[in-house]
N, C-alpha and C positions, 0 to 999 in steps of 0.2 A: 504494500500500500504506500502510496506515496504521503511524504512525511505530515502533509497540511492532516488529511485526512486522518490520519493517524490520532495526531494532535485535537482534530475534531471529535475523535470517538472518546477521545478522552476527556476532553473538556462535558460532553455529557454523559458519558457514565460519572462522573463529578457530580454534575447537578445533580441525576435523578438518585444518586447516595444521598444528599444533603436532602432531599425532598420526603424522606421517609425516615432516616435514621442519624443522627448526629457523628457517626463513625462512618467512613467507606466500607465498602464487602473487601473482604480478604483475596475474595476471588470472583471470576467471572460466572461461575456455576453457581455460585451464595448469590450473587445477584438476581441469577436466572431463576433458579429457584421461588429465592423470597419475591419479587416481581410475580410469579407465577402463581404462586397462592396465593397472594394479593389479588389478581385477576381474577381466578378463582371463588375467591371470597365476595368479591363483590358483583360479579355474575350469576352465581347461585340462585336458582330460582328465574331468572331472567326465560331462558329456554323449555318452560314445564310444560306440558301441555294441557291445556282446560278442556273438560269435556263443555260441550255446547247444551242448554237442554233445551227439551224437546218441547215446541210451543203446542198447548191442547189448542183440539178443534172446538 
């Protein structure tokens, strides 16, 4: 990757550390992770599916 880029992916893995937790992740998978159950957590329920009822005649 050329270096800007680099430097870009860096500067926002930076932020979204600071936006959730007052320490950076140790690693890219602890990031992955905690981001993903995060996601998880606030999707939940989002995709259930409702049964429709059945209007009487």
């Amino acid at each position: 990757m050329p270096p800007a880029l680099v430097k870009a992916h860096n500067d926002l893995d930076r932020a979204v550390d600071l936006a959730y937790r007052p320490q950076p992740f140790t690693t890219e998978a602890g990031r992955m992770v905690f981001l993903f159950e995060l996601y998880e957590k606030y999707t939940a329920g989002l995709f259930v599916e409702t049964k429709k009822k059945k209007k009487k005649k």
